[in-house]
C-alpha positions as CSV (number, residue, x, y, z in Angstrom):
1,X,99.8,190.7,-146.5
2,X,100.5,187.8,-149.3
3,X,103.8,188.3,-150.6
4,X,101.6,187.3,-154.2
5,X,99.8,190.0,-153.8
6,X,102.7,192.9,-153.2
7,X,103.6,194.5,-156.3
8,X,107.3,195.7,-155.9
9,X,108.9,197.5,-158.5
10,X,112.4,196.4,-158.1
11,X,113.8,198.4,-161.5
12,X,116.1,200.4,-158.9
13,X,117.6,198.1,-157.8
14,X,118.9,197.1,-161.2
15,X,119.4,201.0,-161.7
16,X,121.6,201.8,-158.5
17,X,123.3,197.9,-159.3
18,X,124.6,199.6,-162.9
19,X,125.5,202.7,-161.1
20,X,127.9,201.1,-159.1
21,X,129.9,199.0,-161.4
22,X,130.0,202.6,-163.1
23,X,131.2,203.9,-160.6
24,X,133.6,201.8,-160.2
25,X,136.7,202.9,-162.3
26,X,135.9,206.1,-160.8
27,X,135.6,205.9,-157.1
28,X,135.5,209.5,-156.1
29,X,132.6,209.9,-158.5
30,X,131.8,213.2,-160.5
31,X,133.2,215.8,-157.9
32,X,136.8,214.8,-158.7
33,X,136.3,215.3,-162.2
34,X,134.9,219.4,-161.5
35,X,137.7,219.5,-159.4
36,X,135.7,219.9,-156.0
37,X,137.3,219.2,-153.1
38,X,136.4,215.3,-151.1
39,X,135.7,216.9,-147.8
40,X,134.5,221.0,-147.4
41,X,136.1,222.7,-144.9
42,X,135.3,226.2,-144.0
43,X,138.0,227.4,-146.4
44,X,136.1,226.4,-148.5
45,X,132.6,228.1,-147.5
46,X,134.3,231.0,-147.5
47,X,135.4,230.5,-150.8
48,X,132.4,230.0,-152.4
49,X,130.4,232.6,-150.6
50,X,132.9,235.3,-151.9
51,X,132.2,234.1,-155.4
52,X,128.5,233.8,-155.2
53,X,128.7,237.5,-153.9
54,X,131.0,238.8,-156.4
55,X,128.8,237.2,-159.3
56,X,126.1,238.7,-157.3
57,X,127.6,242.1,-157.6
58,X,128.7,242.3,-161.0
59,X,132.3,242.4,-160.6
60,X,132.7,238.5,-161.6
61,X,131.1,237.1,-164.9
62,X,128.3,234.5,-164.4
63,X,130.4,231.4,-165.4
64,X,126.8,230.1,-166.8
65,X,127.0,232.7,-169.7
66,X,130.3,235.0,-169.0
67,X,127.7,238.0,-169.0
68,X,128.7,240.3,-165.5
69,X,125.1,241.3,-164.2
70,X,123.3,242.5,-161.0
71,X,120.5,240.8,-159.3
């Protein structure tokens, strides 16, 4: 195929280009900033499974909107 006749659209290239040099003053990106660990280990798996299950069962509040509740 002509490369004339190949319609590319190249407007992500110019998005991920602007995401990097946003990125840059920030290198570990958005996890850092929730205060997620760089690399899971099982630690914490476990970790968040036991929270998922206690929000599950009512004993934790929903951190979404601090209401305990069953599902």
């Amino acid at each position: 195929m002509d490369e004339e006749k190949k319609k590319v659209d190249e407007a992500w290239k110019e998005h991920a280009e602007k995401e990097k040099q946003e990125g840059k003053g920030n290198p570990a990106g958005s996890d850092s900033e929730k205060g997620l660990p760089q690399d899971a280990d099982f630690g914490f798996f476990v970790t968040s499974l036991a929270i998922q299950a206690s929000i599950a069962l009512g004993t934790t509040p929903n951190p979404i909107n601090n209401q305990k509740e069953e599902t």
